[in-house]
Every structure is written in C-alpha cells, then in structure tokens.
ZADO-1210 file (C-alpha; in nm, 4 decimals, padded with zeros to 6 digits):
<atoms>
<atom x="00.0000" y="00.0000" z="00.0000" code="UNK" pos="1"/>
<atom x="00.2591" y="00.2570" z="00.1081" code="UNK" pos="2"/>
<atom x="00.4681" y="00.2102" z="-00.2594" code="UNK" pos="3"/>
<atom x="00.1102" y="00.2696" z="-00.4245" code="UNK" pos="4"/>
<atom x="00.1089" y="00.5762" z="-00.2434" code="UNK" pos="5"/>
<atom x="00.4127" y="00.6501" z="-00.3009" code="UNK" pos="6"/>
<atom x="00.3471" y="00.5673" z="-00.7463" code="UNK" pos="7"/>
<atom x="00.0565" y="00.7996" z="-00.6765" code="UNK" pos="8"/>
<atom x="00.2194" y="01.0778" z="-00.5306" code="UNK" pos="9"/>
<atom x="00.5167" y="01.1088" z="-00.7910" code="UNK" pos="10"/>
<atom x="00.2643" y="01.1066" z="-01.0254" code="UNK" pos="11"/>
<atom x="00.1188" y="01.3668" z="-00.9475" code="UNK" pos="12"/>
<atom x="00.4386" y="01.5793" z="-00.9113" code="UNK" pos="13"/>
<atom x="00.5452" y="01.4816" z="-01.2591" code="UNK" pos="14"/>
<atom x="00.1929" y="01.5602" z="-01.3892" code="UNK" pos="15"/>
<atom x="00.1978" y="01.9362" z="-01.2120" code="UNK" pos="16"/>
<atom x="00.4339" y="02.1076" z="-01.3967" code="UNK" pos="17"/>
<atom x="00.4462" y="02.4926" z="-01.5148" code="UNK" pos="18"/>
<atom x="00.2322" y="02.5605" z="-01.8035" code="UNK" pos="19"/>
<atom x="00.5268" y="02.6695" z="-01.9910" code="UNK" pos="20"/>
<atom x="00.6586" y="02.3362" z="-02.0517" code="UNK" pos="21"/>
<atom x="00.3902" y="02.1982" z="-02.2282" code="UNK" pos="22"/>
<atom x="00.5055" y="02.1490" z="-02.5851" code="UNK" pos="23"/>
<atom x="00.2778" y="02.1810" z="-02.8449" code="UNK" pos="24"/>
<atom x="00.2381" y="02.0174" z="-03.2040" code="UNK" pos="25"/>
<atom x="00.0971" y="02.1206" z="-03.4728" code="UNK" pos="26"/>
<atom x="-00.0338" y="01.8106" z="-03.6423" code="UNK" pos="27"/>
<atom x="-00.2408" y="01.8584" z="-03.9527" code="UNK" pos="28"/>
<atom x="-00.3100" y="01.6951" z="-04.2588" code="UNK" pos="29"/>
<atom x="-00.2979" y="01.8390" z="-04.5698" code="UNK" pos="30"/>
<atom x="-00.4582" y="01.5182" z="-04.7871" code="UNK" pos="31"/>
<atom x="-00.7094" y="01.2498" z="-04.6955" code="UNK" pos="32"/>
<atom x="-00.8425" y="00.9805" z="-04.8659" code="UNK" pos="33"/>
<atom x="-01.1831" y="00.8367" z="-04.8264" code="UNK" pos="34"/>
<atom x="-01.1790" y="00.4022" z="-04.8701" code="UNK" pos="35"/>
<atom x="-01.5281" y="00.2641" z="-04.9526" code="UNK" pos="36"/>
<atom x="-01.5760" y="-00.1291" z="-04.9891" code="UNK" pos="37"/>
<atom x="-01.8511" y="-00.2631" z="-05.1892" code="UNK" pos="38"/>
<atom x="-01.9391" y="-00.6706" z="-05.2201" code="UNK" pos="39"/>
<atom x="-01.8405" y="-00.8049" z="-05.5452" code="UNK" pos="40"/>
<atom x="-02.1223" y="-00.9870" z="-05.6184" code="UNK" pos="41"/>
<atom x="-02.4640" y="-00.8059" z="-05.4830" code="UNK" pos="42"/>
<atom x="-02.2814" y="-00.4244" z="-05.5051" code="UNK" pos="43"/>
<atom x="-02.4159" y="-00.3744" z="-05.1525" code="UNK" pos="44"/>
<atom x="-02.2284" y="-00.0531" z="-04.9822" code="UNK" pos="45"/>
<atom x="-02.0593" y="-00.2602" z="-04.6689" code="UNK" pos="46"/>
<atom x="-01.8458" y="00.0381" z="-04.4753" code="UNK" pos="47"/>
<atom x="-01.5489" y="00.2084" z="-04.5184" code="UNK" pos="48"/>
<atom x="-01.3156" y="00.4413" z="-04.3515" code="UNK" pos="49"/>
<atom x="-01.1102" y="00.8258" z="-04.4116" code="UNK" pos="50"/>
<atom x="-00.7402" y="00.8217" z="-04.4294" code="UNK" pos="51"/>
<atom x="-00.5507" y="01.1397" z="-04.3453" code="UNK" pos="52"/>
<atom x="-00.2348" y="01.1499" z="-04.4986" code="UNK" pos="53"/>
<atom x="00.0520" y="01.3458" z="-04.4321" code="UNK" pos="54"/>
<atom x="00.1623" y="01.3257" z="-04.8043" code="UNK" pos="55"/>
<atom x="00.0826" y="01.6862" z="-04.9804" code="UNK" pos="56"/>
<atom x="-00.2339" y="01.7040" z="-05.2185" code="UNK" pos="57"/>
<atom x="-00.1039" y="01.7464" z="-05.5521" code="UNK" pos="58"/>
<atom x="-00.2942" y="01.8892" z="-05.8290" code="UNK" pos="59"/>
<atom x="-00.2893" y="01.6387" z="-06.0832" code="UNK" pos="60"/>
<atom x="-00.6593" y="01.4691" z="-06.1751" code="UNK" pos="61"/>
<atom x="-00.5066" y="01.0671" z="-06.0967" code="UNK" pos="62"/>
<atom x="-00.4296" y="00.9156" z="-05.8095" code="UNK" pos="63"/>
<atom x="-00.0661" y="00.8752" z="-05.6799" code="UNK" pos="64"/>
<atom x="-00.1157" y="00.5403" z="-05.5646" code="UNK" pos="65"/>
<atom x="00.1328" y="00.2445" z="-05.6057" code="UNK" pos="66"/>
<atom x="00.0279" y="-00.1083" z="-05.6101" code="UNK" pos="67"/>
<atom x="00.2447" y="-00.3595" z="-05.4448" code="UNK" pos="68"/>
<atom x="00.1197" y="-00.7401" z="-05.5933" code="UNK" pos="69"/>
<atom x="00.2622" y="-01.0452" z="-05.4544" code="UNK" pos="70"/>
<atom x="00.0845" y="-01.3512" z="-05.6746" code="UNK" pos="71"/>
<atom x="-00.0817" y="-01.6014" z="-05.4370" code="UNK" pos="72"/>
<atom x="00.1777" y="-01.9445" z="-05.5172" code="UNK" pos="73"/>
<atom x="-00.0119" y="-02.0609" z="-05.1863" code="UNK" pos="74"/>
<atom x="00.0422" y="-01.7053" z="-04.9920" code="UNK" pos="75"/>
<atom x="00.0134" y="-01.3711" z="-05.1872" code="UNK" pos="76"/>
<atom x="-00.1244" y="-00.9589" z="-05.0901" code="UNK" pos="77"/>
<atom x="-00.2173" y="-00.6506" z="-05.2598" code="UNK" pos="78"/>
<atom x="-00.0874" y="-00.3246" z="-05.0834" code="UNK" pos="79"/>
<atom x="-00.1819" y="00.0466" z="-05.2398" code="UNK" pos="80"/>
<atom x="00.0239" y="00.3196" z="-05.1310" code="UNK" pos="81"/>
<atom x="-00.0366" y="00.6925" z="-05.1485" code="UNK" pos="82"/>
<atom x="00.3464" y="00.8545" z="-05.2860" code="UNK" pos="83"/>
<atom x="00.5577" y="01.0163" z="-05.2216" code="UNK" pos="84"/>
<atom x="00.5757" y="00.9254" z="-04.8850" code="UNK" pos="85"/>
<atom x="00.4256" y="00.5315" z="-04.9647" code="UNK" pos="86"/>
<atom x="00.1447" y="00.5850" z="-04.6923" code="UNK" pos="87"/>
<atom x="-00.0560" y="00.2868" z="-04.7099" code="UNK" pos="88"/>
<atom x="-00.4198" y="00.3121" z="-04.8167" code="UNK" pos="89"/>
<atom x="-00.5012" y="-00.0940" z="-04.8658" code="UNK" pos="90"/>
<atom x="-00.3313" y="-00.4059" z="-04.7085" code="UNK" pos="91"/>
<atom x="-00.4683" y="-00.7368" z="-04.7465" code="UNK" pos="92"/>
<atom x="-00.3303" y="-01.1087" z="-04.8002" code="UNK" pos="93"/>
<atom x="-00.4515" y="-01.3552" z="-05.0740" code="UNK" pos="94"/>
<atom x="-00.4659" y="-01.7125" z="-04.9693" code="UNK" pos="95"/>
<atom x="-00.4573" y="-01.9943" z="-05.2754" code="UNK" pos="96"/>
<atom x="-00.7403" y="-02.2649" z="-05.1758" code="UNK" pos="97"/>
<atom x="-00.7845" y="-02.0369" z="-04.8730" code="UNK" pos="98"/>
<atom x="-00.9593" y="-01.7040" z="-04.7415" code="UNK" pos="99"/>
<atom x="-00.7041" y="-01.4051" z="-04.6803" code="UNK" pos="100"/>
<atom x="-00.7722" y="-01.1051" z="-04.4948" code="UNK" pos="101"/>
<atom x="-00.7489" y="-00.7286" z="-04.5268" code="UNK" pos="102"/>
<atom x="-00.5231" y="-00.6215" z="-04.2840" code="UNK" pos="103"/>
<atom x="-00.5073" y="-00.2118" z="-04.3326" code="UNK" pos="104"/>
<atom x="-00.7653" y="-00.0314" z="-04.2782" code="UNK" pos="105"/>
<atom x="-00.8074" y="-00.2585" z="-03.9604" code="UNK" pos="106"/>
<atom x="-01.1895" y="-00.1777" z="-03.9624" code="UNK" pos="107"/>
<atom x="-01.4294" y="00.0019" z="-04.1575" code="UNK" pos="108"/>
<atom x="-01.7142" y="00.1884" z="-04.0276" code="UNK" pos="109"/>
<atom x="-02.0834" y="00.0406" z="-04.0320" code="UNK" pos="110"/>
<atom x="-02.2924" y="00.1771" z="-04.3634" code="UNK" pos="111"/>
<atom x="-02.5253" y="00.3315" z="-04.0967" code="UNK" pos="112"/>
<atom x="-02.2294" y="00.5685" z="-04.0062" code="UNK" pos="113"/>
<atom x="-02.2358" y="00.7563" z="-04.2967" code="UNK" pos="114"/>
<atom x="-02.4310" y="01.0570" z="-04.3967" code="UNK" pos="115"/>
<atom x="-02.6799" y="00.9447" z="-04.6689" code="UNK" pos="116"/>
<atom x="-02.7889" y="01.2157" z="-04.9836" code="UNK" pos="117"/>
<atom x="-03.1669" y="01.2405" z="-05.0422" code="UNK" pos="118"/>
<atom x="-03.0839" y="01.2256" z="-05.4402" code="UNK" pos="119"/>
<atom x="-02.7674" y="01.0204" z="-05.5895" code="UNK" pos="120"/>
<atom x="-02.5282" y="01.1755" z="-05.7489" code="UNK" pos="121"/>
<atom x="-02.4546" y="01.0999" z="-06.0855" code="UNK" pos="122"/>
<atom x="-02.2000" y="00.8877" z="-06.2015" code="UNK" pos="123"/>
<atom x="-01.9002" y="01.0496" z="-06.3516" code="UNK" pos="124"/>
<atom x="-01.7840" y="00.9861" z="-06.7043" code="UNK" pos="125"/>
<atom x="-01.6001" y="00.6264" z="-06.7569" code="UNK" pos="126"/>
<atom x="-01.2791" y="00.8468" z="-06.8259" code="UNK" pos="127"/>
<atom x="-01.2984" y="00.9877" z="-06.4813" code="UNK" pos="128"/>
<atom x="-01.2418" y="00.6587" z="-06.3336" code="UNK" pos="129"/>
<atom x="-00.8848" y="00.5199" z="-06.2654" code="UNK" pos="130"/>
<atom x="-00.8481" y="00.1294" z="-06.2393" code="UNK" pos="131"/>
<atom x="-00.5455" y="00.1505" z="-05.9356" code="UNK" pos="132"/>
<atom x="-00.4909" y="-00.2805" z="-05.9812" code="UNK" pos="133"/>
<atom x="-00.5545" y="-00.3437" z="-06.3739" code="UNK" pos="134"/>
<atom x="-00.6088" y="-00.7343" z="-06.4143" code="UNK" pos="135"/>
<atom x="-00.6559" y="-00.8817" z="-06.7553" code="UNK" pos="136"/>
<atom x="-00.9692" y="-01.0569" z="-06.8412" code="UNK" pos="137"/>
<atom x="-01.1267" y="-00.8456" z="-06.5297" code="UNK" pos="138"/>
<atom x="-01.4799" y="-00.6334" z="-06.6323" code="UNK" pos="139"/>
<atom x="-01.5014" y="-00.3217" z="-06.4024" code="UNK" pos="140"/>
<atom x="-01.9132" y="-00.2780" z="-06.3478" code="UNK" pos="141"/>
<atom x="-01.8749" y="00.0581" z="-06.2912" code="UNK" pos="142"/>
<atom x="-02.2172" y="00.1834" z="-06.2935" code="UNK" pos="143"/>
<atom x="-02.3015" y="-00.1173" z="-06.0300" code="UNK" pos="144"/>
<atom x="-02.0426" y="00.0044" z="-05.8195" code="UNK" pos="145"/>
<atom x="-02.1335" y="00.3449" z="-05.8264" code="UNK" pos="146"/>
<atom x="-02.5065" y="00.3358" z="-05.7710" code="UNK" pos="147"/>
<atom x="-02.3710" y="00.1455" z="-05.4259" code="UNK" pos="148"/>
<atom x="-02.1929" y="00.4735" z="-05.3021" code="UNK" pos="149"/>
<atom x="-02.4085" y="00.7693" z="-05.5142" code="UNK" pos="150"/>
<atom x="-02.6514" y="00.8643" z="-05.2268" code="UNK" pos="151"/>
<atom x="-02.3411" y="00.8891" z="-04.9438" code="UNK" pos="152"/>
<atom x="-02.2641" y="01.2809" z="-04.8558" code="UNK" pos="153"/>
<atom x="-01.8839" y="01.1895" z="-04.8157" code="UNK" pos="154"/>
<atom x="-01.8719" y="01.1030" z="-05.2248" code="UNK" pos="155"/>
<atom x="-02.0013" y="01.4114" z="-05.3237" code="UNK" pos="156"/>
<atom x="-01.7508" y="01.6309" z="-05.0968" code="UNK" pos="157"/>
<atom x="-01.4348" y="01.4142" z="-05.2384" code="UNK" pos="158"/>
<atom x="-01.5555" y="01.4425" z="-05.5804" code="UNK" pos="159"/>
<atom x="-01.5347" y="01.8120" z="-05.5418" code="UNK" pos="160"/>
<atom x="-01.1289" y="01.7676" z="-05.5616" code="UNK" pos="161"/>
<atom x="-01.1301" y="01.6790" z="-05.9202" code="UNK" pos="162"/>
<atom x="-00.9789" y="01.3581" z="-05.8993" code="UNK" pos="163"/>
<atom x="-01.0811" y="01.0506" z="-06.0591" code="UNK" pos="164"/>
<atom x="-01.2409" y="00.8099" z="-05.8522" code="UNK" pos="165"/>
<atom x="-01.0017" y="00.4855" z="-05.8177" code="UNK" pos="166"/>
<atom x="-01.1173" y="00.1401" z="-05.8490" code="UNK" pos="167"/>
<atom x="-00.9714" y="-00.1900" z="-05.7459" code="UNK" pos="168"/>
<atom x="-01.0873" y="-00.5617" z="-05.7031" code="UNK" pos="169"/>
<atom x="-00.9598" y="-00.7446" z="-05.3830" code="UNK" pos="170"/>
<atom x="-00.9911" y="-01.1309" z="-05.3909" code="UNK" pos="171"/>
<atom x="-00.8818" y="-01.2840" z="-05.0615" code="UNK" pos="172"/>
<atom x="-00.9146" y="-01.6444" z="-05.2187" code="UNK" pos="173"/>
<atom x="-00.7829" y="-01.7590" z="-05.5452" code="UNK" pos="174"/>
<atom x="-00.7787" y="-02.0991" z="-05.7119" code="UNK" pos="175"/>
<atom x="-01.0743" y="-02.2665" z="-05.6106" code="UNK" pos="176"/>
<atom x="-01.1962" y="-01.8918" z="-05.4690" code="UNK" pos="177"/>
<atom x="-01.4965" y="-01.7357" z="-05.3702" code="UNK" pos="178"/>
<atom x="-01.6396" y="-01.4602" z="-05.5361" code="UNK" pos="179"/>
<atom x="-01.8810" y="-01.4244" z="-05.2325" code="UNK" pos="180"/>
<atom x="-01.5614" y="-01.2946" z="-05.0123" code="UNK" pos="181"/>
<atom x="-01.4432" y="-01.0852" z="-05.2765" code="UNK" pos="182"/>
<atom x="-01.4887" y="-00.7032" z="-05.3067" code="UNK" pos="183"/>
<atom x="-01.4998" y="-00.3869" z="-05.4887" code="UNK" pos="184"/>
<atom x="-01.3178" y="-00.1025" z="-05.3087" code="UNK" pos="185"/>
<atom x="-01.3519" y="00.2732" z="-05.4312" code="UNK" pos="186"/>
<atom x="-01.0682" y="00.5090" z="-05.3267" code="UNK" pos="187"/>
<atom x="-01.1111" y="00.9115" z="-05.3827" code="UNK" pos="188"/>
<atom x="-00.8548" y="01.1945" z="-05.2494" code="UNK" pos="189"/>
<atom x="-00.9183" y="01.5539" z="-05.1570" code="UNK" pos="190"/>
<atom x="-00.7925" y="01.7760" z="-04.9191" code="UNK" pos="191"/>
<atom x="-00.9319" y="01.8095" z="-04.5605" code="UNK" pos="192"/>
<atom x="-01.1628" y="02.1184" z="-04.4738" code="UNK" pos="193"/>
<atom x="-00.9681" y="02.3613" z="-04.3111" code="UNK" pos="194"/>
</atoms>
C-alpha cells in the first residue's frame, strides 16, 4: 500500500508542472483519402473508412497510388500506397485454396455511419475513373459500383477535388476462390476542410 502511495504521489508531481513546458504540435493533414468497400457480387455498400495522410495534395486529376502485388503461389497480398511518402491506403493477403484477410484499414465503419444524400449523385464519365490494380480478363461494373456509393454525402464532398475516382478488385481467395468474399473497393482523395 505505502509504494502505491508513493506511485501515486510522484505522479502527481510529474503531472503538475508549469504551463510553460507543455510542448505543443501542430499536427495537420494536408490530404485524406476516403476508402469505400462494396461486395463483389450483390454491389451492396458494406463500410469504409477516411485516411488522413501526411503526403501533400497534388494537383494532378489521378491518383498517386502504387500497387504492391505479390501472386498467391499458396500465400500472396495486394498493398496500395499513397506517394511520395508510400502511406498505405489498402493491405490485405490472398490465400490460394484459402480465405485471406485485409489487414489495413483494420476496420471500416458500419454503412449506418455515414451521412446518406436524399438524391444520388450521378456517375461520372467512364474516363474519370482510374483502375489503381488493372487485371486482364477483369470487367469493371462501374455503374453497379457506383449506384452502391451515389446517395453517401462523403462522395459528393471528395468528388469536389477533381480527382478521378479509383477502383480496385480485392480477392482474398484464389484458385478454387470465392467470389462471395471478394470485393470492390472505391478510393477518392481531396484535401481536408480547413
């Protein structure tokens, strides 16, 4: 009892120090990037999550994402990363015969968290899309995808940034797969409000 005290009381000296030696930082964020997952087979809006960045915004209309793509021999991922400064935006492990995981974002907010529109927006031309992870063979149902996220208030304020709205298919399971754990996941950039 008397060394609890005793924790307690130098706590509280160390805690009650002058005002002036506070430090301050001044962290802010001059880029963010809003993730939004959609199912791959149904197109049903299932969460997603903002990303501020401490890369600057730059004023070009694509997406300065990289795509790091290890093919699945039994254990593969998919990583996008926002450059200059390779801040990661995706993470997520493909499993042959098996079910991988997305690993970054940890979590995803709930659809119910987000701010719905009373009228959609309207899809932007095909040319203002940007596929981030091209795969051969792969149709990109972009219209499908996009009526999933048109009524959410977020799209509409990141789609005031000019920049094309990215696209990229995540399949956690390959070879003998299921399309029913895949995904669609829409990534869009803008600067936060000041």
């Amino acid at each position: 009892m008397k060394k609890l005290m005793f924790v307690l009381m130098i706590s509280l000296l160390i805690g009650c120090t002058d005002d002036d030696t506070y430090v301050y930082y001044d962290h802010h964020h001059q880029n963010s990037v809003v993730l939004l997952q959609v199912n791959y087979t149904d197109y049903e809006f299932e969460g997603g999550t903002e990303l501020f960045l401490h890369s600057e915004f730059n004023d070009s209309d694509t997406l300065p994402i990289r795509v790091d793509y290890v093919s699945p021999g039994d254990f593969g991922s998919l990583g996008l990363y926002y450059e200059p400064k390779s801040e990661p935006i995706f993470k997520g492990t493909i499993i042959w015969s098996g079910t991988g995981e997305r690993m970054y974002p940890y979590s995803l907010y709930h659809p119910r968290k987000f701010l719905m529109l009373q009228d959609s927006i309207d899809m932007p031309d095909s040319d203002d899309f940007q596929i981030l992870f091209p795969e051969e063979g792969v149709n990109y149902p972009l219209d499908s995808i996009w009526n999933s996220i048109s009524h959410l208030a977020i799209v509409s304020r990141y789609l005031e940034s000019g920049k094309k709205v990215g696209v990229f298919r995540y399949t956690r399971s390959v070879g003998a797969g299921n399309p029913n754990e895949w995904d669609w996941y829409v990534v869009m950039n803008t600067q936060p409000e000041k």
